[in-house]
PAMARDO-917968 format. One record per residue (C-alpha): residue in one letter; x, y, z. Coordinates in steps of 0.5 Angstrom, whole numbers, plus 500, padded with zeros to 3 digits. Each point is the difference from the previous one (the first is absolute). Example, Ala and Ser with C-alpha at 12.3 -4.5 7.8 and 13.67 -1.06 7.14 Angstrom:
BEGIN
A525491516 S502507498 
This chain:
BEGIN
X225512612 X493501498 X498505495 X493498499 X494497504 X493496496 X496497505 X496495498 X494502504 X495506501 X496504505 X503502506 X506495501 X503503493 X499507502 X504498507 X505497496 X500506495 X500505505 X507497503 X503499494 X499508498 X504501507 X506496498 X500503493 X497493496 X496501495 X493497500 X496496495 X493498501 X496494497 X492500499 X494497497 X496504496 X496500506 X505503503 X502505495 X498506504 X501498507 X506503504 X505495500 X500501492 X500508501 X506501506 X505496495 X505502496 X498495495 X494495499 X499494496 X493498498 X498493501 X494499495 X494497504 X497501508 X500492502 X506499505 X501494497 X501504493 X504506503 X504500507 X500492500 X502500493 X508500501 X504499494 X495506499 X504504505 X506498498 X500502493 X496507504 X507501503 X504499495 X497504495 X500506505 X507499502 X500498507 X506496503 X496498506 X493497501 X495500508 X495496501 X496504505 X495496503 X495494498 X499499492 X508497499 X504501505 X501493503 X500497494 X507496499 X498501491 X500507500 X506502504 X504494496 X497503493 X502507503 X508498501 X500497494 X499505496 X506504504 X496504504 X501500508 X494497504 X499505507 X498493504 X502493502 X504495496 X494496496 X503493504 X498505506 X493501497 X499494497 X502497508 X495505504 X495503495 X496493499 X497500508 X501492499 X507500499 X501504505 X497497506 X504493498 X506504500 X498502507 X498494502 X493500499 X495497495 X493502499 X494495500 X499493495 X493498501 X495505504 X496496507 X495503504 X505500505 X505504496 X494506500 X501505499 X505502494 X502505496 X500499492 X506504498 X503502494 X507497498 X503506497 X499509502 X496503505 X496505502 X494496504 X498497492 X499492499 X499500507 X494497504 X498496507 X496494499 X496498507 X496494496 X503494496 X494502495 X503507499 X506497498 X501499493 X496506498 X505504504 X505496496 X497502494 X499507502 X507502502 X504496494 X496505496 X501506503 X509498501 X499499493 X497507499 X504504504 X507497500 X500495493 X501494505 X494496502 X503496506 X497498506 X501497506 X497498508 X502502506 X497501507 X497506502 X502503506 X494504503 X501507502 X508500501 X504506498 X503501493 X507502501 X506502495 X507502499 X504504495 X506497498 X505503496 X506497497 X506501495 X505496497 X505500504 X497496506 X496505504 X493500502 X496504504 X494499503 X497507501 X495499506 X492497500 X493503497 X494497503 X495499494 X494497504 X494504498 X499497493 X494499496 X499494495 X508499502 X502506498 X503504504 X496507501 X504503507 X508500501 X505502506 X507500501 X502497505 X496495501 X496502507 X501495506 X505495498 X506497505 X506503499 X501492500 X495499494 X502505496 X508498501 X497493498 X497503494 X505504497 X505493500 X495496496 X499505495 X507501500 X501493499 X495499494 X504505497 X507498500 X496492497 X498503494 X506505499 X496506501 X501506497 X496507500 X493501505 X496495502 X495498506 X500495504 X493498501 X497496508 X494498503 X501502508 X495496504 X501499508 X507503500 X502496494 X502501493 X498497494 X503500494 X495502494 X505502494 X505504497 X498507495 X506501495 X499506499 X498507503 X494500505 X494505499 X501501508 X507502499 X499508501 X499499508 X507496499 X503506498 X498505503 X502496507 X506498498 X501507496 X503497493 X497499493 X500493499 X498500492 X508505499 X503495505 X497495494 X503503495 X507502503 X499491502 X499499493 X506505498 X504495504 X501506506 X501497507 X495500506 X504502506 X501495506 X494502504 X494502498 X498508502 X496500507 X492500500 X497507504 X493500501 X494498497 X496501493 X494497498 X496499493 X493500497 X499497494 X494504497 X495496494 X494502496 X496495503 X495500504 X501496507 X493499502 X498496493 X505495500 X506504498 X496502493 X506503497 X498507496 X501504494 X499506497 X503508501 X504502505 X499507500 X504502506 X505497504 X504504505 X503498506 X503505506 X507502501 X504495505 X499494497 X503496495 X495498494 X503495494 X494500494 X499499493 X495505499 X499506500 X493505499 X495498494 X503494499 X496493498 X500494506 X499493495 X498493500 X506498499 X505501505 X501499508 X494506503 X506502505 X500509499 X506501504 X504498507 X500505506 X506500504 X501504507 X506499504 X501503507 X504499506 X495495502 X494495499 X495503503 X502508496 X501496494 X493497500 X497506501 X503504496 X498495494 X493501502 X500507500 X503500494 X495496496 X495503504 X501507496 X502496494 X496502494 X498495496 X495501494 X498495497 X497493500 X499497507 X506498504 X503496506 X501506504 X495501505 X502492502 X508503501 X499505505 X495496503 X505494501 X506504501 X495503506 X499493501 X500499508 X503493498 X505503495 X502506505 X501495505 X504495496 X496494501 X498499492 X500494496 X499497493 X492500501 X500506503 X495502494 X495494501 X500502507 X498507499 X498502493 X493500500 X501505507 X506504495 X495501495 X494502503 X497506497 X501507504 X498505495 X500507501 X493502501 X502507497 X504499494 X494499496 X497507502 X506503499 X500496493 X494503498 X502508502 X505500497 X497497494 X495504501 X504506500 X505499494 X494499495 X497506503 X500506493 X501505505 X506496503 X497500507 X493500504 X493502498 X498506506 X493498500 X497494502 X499494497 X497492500 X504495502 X505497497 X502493499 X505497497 X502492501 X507496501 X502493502 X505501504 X503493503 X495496497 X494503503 X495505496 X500507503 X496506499 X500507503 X496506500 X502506502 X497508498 X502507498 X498504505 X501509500 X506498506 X502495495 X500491498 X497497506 X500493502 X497497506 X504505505 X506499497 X503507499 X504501494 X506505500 X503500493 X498495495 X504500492 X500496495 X507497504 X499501507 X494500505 X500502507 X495498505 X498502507 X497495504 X499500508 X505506500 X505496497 X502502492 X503494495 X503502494 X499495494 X504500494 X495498493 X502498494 X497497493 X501496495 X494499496 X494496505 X507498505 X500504505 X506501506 X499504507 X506499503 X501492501 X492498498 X499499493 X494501497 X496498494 X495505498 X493497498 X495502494 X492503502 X497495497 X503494500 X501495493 X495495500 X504495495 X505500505 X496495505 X502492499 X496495502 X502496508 X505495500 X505504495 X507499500 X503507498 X507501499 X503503505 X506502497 X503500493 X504494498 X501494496 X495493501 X505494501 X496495503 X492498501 X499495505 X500492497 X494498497 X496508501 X494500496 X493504499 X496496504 X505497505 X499500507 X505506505 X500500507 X502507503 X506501500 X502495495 X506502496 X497502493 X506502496 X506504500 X503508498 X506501499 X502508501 X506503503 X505493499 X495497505 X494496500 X494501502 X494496502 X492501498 X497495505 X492500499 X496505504 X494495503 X499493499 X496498494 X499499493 X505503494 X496503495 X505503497 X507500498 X504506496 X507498501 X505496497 X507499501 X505505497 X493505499 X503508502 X494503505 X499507503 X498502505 X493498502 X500495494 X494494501 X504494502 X494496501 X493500504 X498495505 X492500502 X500498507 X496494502 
């Protein structure tokens, strides 16, 4: 039997897998990079390994690394999580031939489904040779992985070759494999899946289907379980051709199945093999848990004939440090609070106080709620992340409950463009018009040295925030009866909690600081000087980094003094295992360019200035 597990992965996926490994009474070893050292992960394990380095490509995708990691710890067993070097045939063959027991397929099963090419020619179909104009639109696609990465949707022959160019990097980044193909883009079907889960003696279960359309730059964001609206025929029909790319390549352990639905039909996309980010709404519909059941495969333990029966319905939200209005901007920094209520499931890799990077995947945490029904789960999911506290950097997490609240999404009527239809809609900015004053009360209050307020009359107090963007500035007054701002009562104000009273109508807001970061309930705040830096003025036209990351690439033949069109891709980051385009802000001249690739920059770094013509 297994006594004892490395997971050659990091972040939420490992602290899952631990989790169900404590349960089972196995042992747990953890790997991480030197940016890793404090993360959860390396904490929650019995044992950590250092892997010396921050690259991915130098640590987590380096695997005779790893597999020295799990000898030298003892560990007679080895999970690949999710991404990094979960389906890759090498590995798992470098794992078994060190005598250790590889929790997935056999490596040929791997090698057959893993590279997507392979796979749609075991299945029958080809991607495309040359691209026409006829053949638009197309998907550039990474041979190997997942998680939307080396992925991008050309409509103009001209875009083609920098798609190419642009996927093959990041594929090689994120997965050591820099292989792409072209297929045709299907416009606004549905991503639908099926876990599979098969052992050795000839048994494969197909476990149900998950719909996973809302997805931004291809990578899922909202996962269901059972996928929503489908035929019982579909659904039959779906089941058997996934069992059917099982039993092709002899699979054993979890794997999903991945199609395209369009106009009643499915589409086959790929085979994963390995185990889902999605596959918590899977088990919580089907009430198992499919990383035990993996081990138990791995044991050469027998599935029984049926699968368990599927009750319910469990929705998921993928909760990032991004910012959805700005082109998906990852974000790093402190999450100083991170709590969710009671009734939901949450699977995370951080913890209060810890550090978001620039080296990883920006994903926080997953959210599920499962209930007797869609509609139940959907609102259940909602509320929760509604009255999630999240300190920190910006997330995602206004844009989950608007789409989960989504008449498009509530109704089942969702598709793969979902976002492209109603982004700009969901992240139109709604901020509370009283987090600022509440912010300031409370800020006024907790520097007060009486620790409370003054009971005489004063001048107005003003202080400054940009709050979503804008610039904001309030100004209320300590009066005998107490503060007052414009006819808003104030019940009670703290340096934590503020209650206001308008019309009748009392609301309470919970405040907390971090230095010029100010949270008031779900509005996060920063807190602006009186008198401004005039050093931090740039010129017009500047191009700030808006994010932190790596240059990995400048635009062919950029140089001062060369003609930019607005919107014209100048040059590209690299933060969070994405890239990220910087595209020029007004048509003009460039005046000057500080950035070259491999250059680390922070955030708000000049990259360059284009002076407007």
């Amino acid at each position: 039997m297994i006594t004892s597990v490395l997971v050659a992965n990091r972040g939420e996926i490992a602290c899952r897998i631990f989790r169900t490994c404590g349960e089972l009474g196995i042992r747990t070893v953890a790997v991480y990079s030197d940016a890793d050292a404090n993360a959860l992960h390396a904490r929650v394990a019995d044992t950590a390994v250092r892997l010396p380095g921050a690259a991915p490509s130098a640590t987590y995708l380096d695997g005779d690394l790893i597999v020295k990691a799990a000898v030298a710890a003892g560990a007679d067993a080895v999970h690949p999580g999710y991404g990094f070097l979960s389906e890759n045939a090498d590995f798992a063959r470098a794992v078994l031939d060190a005598g250790l027991v590889w929790i997935g397929p056999p490596p040929k099963a791997i090698e057959a489904m893993a590279s997507k090419t392979r796979a749609k020619q075991l299945m029958g179909l080809a991607p495309l040779g040359e691209v026409t104009e006829a053949d638009l639109p197309v998907l550039v696609k990474a041979a190997a992985g997942g998680g939307g990465r080396g992925m991008r949707v050309v409509r103009r022959l001209e875009d083609l070759d920098a798609a190419l160019a642009g996927a093959r990097s990041e594929a090689a980044g994120a997965f050591g494999d820099g292989e792409v193909f072209v297929e045709p883009y299907v416009e606004n079907g549905r991503h639908v899946e099926v876990q599979i889960l098969a052992d050795t003696h000839g048994t494969v279960w197909a476990l149900g289907t998950r719909d996973c359309s809302l997805q931004r730059r291809h990578q899922k964001v909202i996962e269901e379980s059972p996928a929503p609206g489908l035929s019982s025929q579909l659904t039959g029909e779906l089941h058997a051709l996934a069992v059917r790319a099982a039993r092709a390549v002899d699979y054993v352990g979890a794997g999903t199945v991945e199609f395209l639905v369009a106009d009643g039909h499915a589409h086959f996309l790929e085979m994963n093999t390995r185990l889902q980010v999605e596959h918590p709404v899977t088990e919580a519909v089907f009430g198992i848990d499919l990383v035990a059941e993996q081990l138990r495969v791995a044991e050469g333990q027998a599935l029984g004939d049926d699968p368990p029966r599927a009750r319910g319905h469990a929705v998921e939200a993928r909760l990032y440090a991004e910012d959805p209005a700005r082109d998906w901007a990852p974000q790093t920094g402190t999450l100083h609070r991170f709590t969710v209520p009671e009734g939901v499931r949450l699977d995370t890799g951080f913890t209060d106080g810890d550090d978001i990077g620039v080296h990883y995947d920006p994903m926080l945490a997953k959210l599920v709620a499962y209930a007797p029904t869609r509609a139940e789960a959907i609102r259940k999911l909602a509320g929760a992340l509604e009255r999630a506290t999240v300190h920190g950097p910006a997330t995602n997490r206004d844009l989950l409950v608007r789409s989960l609240r989504h008449e498009e999404f509530t109704t089942a009527r969702m598709d793969t463009g979902f976002y492209d239809r109603h982004l700009t809609a969901l992240t139109e900015s709604v901020p509370d018009p009283y987090a600022p004053l509440a912010a300031a009360l409370a800020d006024a209050h907790g520097r007060s040295r009486f620790g409370g307020w003054r009971n005489v009359p004063s001048q107005p107090q003003v202080k400054r925030y940009t709050m979503a963007g804008e610039e904001i500035e309030v100004r209320y007054r300590h009066t005998r009866g107490g503060p007052d701002a414009d006819g808003v009562r104030v019940v009670h104000a703290d340096a934590g909690r503020v209650v206001l009273e308008v019309d009748g109508v009392r609301r309470g807001f919970e405040v907390a600081r971090y230095g010029d970061e100010i949270h008031v309930n779900t509005t996060r705040l920063t807190a602006l000087s009186r008198f401004p830096d005039p050093t931090a003025q740039h010129a017009p036209g500047s191009l700030l980094a808006p994010m932190p990351g790596t240059v990995v690439r400048v635009a062919d033949g950029l140089a001062v003094g060369a003609a930019v069109r607005a919107g014209e891709p100048l040059l590209w980051l690299e933060a969070m295992k994405m890239e990220h385009k910087v595209t020029a802000p007004v048509t003009g001249t460039l005046t000057a360019l500080d950035a070259a690739p491999g250059q680390q920059v922070t955030v708000g770094a000049l990259l360059a200035v284009v002076q407007e013509t």
